[in-house]
C-alpha positions in Angstrom: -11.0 -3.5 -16.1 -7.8 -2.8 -16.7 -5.6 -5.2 -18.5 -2.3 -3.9 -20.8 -1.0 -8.0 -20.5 -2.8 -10.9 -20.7 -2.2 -11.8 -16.9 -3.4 -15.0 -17.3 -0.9 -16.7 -19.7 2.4 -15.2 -17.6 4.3 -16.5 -14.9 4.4 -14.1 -11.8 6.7 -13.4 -9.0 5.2 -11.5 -6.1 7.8 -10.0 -3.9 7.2 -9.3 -0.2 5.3 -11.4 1.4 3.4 -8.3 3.7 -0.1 -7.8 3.7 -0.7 -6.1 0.0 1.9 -8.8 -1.6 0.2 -11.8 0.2 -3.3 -10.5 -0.9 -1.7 -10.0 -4.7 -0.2 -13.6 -4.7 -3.7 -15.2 -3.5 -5.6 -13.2 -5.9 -3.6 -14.3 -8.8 -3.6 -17.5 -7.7 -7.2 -17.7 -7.5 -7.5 -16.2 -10.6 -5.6 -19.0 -12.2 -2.0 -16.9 -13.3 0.8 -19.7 -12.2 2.4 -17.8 -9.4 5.4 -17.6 -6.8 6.1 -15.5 -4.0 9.5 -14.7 -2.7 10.4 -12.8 0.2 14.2 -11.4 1.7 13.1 -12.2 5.4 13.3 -15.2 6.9 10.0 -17.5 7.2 9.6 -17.1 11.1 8.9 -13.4 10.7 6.1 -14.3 8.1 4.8 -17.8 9.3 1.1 -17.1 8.9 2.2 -15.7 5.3 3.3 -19.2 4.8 0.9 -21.4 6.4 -1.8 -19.7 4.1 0.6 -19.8 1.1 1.0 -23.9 1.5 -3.0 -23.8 2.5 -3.4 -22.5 -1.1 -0.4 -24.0 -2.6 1.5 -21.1 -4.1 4.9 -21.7 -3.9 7.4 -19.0 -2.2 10.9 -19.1 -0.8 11.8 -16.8 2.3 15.4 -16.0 3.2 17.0 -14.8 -0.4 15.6 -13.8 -4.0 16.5 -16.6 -6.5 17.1 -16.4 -9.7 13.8 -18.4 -10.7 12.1 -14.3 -10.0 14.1 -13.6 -13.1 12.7 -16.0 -15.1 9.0 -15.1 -15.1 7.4 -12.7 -17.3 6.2 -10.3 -14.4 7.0 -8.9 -10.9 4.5 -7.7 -8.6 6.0 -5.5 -5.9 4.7 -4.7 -2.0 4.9 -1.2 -1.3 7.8 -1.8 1.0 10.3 -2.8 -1.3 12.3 0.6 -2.3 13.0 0.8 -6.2 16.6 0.8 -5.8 16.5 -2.6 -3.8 19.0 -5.0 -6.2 16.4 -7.1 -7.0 14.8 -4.2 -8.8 18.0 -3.6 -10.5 18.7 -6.9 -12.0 14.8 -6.6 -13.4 15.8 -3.5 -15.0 19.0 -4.5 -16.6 17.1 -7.5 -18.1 13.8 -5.3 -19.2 11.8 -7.6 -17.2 7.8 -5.7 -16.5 7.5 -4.4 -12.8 4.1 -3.2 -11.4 2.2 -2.6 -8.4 -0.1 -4.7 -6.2 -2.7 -1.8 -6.9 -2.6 -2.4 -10.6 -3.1 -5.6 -10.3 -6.2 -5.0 -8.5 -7.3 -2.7 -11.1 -6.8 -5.6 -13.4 -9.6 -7.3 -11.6 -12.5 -4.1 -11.1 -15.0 -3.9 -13.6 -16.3 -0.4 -12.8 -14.7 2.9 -11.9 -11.7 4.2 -9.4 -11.4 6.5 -7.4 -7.8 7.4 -6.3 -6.7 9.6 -3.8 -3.0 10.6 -3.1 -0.8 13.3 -1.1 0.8 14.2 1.5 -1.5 15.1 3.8 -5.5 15.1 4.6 -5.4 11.6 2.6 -6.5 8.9 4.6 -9.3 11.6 5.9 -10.3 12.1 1.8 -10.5 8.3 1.2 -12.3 7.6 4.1 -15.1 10.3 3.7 -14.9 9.5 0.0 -16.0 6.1 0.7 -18.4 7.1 3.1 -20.3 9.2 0.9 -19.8 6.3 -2.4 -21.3 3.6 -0.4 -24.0 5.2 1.1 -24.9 5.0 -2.4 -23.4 2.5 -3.5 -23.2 -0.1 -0.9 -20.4 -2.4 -2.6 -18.2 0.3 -2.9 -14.5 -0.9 -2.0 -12.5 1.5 0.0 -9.1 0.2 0.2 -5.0 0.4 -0.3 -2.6 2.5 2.0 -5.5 2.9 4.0 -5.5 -0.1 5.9 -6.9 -3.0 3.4 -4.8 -4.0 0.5 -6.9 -3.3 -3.0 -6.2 -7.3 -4.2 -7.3 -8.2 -0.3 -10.9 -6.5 -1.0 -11.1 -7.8 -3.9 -10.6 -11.4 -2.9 -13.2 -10.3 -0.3 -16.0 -9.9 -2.6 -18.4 -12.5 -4.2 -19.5 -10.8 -6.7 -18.4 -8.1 -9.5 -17.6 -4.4 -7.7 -18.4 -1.3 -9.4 -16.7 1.2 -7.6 -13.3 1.0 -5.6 -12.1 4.5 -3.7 -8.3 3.9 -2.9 -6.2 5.7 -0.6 -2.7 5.8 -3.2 0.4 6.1 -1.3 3.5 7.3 -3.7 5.3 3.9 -3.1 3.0 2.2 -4.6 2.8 4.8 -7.5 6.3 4.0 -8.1 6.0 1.3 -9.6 1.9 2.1 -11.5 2.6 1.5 -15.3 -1.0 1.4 -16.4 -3.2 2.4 -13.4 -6.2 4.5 -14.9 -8.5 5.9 -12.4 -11.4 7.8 -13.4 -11.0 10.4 -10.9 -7.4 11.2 -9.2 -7.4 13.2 -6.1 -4.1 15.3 -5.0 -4.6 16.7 -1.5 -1.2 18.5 -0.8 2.4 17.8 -1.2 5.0 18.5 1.3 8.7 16.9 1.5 8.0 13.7 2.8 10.0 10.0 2.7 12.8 11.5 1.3 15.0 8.8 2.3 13.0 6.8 -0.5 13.8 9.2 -3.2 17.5 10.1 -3.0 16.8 13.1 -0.3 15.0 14.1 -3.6 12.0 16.2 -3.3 11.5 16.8 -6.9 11.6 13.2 -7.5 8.8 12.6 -4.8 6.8 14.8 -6.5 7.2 13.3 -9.8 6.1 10.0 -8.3 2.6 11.8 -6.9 2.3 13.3 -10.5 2.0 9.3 -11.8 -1.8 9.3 -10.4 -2.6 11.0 -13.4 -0.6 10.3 -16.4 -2.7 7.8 -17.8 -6.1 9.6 -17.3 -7.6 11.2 -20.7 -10.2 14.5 -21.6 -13.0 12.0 -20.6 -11.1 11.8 -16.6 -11.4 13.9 -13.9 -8.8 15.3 -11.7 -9.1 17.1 -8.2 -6.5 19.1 -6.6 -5.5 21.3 -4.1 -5.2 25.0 -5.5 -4.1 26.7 -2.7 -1.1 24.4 -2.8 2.0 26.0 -5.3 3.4 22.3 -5.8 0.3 21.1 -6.7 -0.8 23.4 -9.4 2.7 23.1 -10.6 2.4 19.2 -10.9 -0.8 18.7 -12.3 0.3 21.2 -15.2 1.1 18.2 -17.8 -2.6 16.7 -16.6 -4.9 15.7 -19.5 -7.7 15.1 -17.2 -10.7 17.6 -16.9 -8.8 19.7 -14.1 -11.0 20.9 -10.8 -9.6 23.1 -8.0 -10.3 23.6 -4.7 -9.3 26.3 -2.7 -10.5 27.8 0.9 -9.0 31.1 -0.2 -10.4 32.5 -2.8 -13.9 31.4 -4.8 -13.5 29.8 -8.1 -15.3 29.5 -11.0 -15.4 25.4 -11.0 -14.6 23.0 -8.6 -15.0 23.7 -4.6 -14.3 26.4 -2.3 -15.7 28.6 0.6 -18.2 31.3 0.4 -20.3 32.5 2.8 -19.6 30.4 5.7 -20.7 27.7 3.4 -18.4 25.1 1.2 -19.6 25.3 -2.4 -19.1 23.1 -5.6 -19.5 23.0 -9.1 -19.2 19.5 -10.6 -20.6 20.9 -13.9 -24.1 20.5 -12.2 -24.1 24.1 -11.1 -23.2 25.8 -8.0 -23.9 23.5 -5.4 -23.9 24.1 -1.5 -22.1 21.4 0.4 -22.4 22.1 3.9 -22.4 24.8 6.3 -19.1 25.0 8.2 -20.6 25.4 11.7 -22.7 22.6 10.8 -19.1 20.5 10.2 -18.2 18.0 12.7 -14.9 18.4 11.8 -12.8 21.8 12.0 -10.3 24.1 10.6 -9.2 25.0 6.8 -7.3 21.6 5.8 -10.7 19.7 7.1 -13.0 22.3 4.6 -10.5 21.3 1.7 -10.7 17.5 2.3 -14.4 17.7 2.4 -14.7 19.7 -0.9 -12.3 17.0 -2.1 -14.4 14.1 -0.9 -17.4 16.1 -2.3 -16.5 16.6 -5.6 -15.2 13.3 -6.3 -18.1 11.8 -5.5 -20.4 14.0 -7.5 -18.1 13.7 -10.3 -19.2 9.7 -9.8 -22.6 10.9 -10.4 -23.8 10.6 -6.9 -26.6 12.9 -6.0 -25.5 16.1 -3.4 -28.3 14.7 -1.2 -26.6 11.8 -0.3 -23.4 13.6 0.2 -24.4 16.4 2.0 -26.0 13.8 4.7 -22.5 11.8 5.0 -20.3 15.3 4.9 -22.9 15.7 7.7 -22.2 13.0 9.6 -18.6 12.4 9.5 -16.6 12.6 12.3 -12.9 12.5 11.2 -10.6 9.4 11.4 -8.8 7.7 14.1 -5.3 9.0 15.0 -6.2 12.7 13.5 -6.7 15.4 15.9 -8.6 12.6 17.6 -9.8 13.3 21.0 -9.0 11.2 23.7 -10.2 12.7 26.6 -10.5 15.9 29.3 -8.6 15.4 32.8 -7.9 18.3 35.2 -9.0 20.6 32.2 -6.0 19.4 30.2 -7.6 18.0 26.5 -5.7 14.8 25.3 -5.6 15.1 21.3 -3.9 11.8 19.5 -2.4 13.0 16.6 -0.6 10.0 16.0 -0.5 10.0 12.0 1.2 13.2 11.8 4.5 11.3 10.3 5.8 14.4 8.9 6.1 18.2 9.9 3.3 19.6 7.4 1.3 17.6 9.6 2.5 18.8 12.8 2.1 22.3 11.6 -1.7 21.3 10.7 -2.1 20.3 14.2 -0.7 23.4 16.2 -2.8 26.0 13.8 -6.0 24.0 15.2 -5.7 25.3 18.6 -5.7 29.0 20.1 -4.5 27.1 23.8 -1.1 26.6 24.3 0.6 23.0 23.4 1.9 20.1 25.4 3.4 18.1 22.5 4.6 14.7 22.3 6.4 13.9 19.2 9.5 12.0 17.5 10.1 8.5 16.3 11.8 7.1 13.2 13.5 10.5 11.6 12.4 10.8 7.7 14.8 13.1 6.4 13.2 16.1 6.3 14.0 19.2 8.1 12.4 20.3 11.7 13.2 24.2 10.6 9.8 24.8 9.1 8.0 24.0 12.6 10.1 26.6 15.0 8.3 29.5 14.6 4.9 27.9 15.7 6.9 25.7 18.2 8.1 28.8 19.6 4.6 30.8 19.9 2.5 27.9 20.7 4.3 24.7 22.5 4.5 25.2 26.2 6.8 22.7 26.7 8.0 19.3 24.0 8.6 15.9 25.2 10.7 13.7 22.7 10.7 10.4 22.1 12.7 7.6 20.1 15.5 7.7 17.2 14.8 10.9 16.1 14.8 12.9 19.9 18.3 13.7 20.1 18.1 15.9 16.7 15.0 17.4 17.6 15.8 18.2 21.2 19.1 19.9 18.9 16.6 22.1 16.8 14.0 23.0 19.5 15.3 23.4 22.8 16.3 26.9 21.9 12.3 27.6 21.3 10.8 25.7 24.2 11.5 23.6 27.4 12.7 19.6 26.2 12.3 16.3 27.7 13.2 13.1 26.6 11.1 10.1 27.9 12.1 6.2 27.3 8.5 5.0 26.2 5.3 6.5 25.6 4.5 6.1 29.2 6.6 7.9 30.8 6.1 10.7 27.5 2.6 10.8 29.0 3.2 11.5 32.5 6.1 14.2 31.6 3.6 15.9 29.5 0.7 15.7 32.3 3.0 17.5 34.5 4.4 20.2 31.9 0.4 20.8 31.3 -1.8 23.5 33.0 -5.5 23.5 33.0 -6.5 24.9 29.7 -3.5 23.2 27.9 -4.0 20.8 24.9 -2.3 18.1 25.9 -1.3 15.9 22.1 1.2 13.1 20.6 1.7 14.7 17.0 5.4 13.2 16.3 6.6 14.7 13.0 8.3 10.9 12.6 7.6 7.5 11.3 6.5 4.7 13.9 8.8 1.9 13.3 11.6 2.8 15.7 9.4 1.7 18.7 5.9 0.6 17.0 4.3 -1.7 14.2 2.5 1.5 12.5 1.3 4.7 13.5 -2.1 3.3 14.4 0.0 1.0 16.8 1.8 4.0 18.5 -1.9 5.7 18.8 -3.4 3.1 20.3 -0.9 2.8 23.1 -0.7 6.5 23.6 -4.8 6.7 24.5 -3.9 3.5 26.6 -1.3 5.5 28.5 -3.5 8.4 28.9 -6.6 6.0 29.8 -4.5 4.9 33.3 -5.4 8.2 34.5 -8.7 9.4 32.5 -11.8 8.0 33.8 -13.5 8.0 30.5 -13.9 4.8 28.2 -11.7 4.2 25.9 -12.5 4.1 22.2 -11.1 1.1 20.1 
């Protein structure tokens, strides 16, 4: 448990009113901390927010911040709210405490954390992570950016959890003041949500370096080694440091040899899993399962039991997931590639030229790095949303360009811009929220579009 204020005896605003600050509020609440929630919105867009808020009477206000959020002794921030928002500000200006929804989970876990943060190959970490943990641990939480807020699983849960594995997203390291997990996970780091950070890579960075600076000698840190940002970050670490690379063998932590992945938690060299026997594919897949591996033996579970989930696992929804075969034309949905790292992940994993469906929200970040592997693998690009206009600018020199309206019509372009052989895939480079609730919501309604042609089922 970790606790550097007596939560209990202070009075808390929560602000946002979203999934992670609604689950933060109620767990407070329930907790017995005196509590209010305020939200900038107005009510109508957060009306089941409220009817559970007056359910459980904790007060809120929607529509404006007052200036009662100034007179507590601690804010709890959603993820959403960006650190320059005013609100923030005043908070500073008048030294008043500012943390995350995710420490105040930790506040609550008696037992050890797992936390997993990057750029990429995340959300695939955390969820093989927490595969592996509970088929050892079956009241293992798996939880924040990826889908569950941590305070939500927490309320959840009846009893006292051991073991949380939590999918960390840099806006909610932002504001981490004395998160401590036992082991911290960095898969990569790319320029991503720049727009957050002042068009400031180095300052996203320094937000991704926050997983670790409270860990000690007696914590355990795993991190990308083929990645030159990485192994420049984790420099000031005081955690027990473990690599992984899928380029060169090391002397501890995980990498390839032999066809094989290979750790060494300090247990000796340990055989993972043979790559053909993988049922996921290419190099960034290898490194997240060496990831998901160590972390978990570094738990102290057994290499049996992870070796039979590594076994098992099948990837997540919306990555490189397959959708279906029609006329010979493979449908990928690739729908959480929200930046072009991503994207370039995706083209390496195919030798058959590329049908690709991609824009959205535009994050900032330059389109340059994708044009050489644009230009040797895409067939042909449709574009769609905010962000088409400045893509069609970058690529159209490279490939044939067509903007569609709607995922729909996106679909059927690309069907006809396919030939048999052709991976047909939606991997935007961009965020969602132009046209879409998330990017789960965007991948669901691109396999519906491609379902009004494919005859087989469709996978929820």
């Amino acid at each position: 448990m970790q606790r550097a204020f007596d939560i209990a005896s202070l009075n808390v605003t929560v602000i946002g009113a979203a999934r992670s600050g609604l689950a933060a509020a109620r767990l407070l609440k329930r907790k017995g901390v005196t509590v209010f929630l305020t939200e900038l919105s107005p009510e109508e867009r957060y009306a089941e927010a409220a009817r559970i808020m007056r359910d459980e009477q904790i007060p809120f206000e929607f529509g404006s911040h007052s200036d009662r959020i100034y007179e507590s002794d601690l804010i709890v921030v959603s993820p959403g709210v960006p650190s320059d928002a005013p609100v923030l500000q005043r908070a500073a200006e008048i030294n008043l405490p500012v943390i995350s929804e995710i420490e105040v989970g930790a506040m609550f876990l008696e037992g050890s954390i797992v936390a997993i943060t990057g750029t990429n190959g995340k959300t695939t970490t955390t969820t093989l992570t927490g595969d592996i943990c509970r088929a050892a641990r079956p009241d293992t939480l798996v939880a924040g950016n990826i889908g569950l807020a941590f305070t939500d699983a927490i309320l959840q849960k009846d009893t006292p959890v051991d073991m949380a594995v939590l999918e960390i997203s840099s806006f909610q390291l932002d504001t981490c003041v004395t998160f401590h997990p036992t082991t911290s996970v960095i898969t990569t780091i790319t320029p991503d949500h720049l727009y957050r950070y002042h068009g400031s890579f180095q300052e996203y960075v320094t937000s991704k370096e926050r997983i670790f600076m409270n860990q000690g000698p007696e914590d355990h840190l795993v991190y990308n080694y083929d990645d030159p940002v990485v192994t420049g970050a984790i420099k000031t670490a005081m955690a027990e440091l473990f690599p992984v690379s899928s380029l060169q063998r090391l002397q501890k932590g995980g990498w390839r040899e032999n066809g094989s992945l290979v750790m060494d938690a300090g247990f000796g060299k340990e055989v993972v899993a043979r790559v053909e026997d993988l049922q996921v594919h290419g190099r960034h897949n290898h490194m997240n399962v060496l990831m998901s591996a160590l972390a978990a033996r570094l738990e102290g579970i057994s290499i049996d039991v992870i070796r039979s989930a590594v076994l098992s696992f099948k990837g997540v929804e919306h990555r490189l997931e397959y959708v279906c075969d029609v006329d010979g034309i493979k449908w990928i949905n690739d729908s959480k590639a929200t930046n072009v790292d991503s994207v370039v992940i995706a083209l390496n994993s195919y030798k058959n030229p590329v049908v690709l469906i991609a824009g959205g929200r535009d994050k900032g970040t330059s389109y340059e790095p994708l044009l050489n592997i644009v230009k040797d693998s895409v067939r042909a690009m449709v574009l769609i949303g905010e962000a088409a206009e400045r893509m069609e600018e970058v690529f159209a020199p490279v490939t044939r360009v067509t903007r569609a309206r709607d995922m729909l019509e996106a679909v059927n372009i690309a069907r006809m811009a396919a030939q048999p052989g052709d991976i047909a895939m939606l991997s935007p480079a961009c965020a969602s929220f132009d046209m879409y609730d998330s990017f789960e919501h965007r991948g669901r309604v691109f396999k519906e579009c491609v379902h009004t042609f494919c005859r087989e089922p469709l996978v929820a």
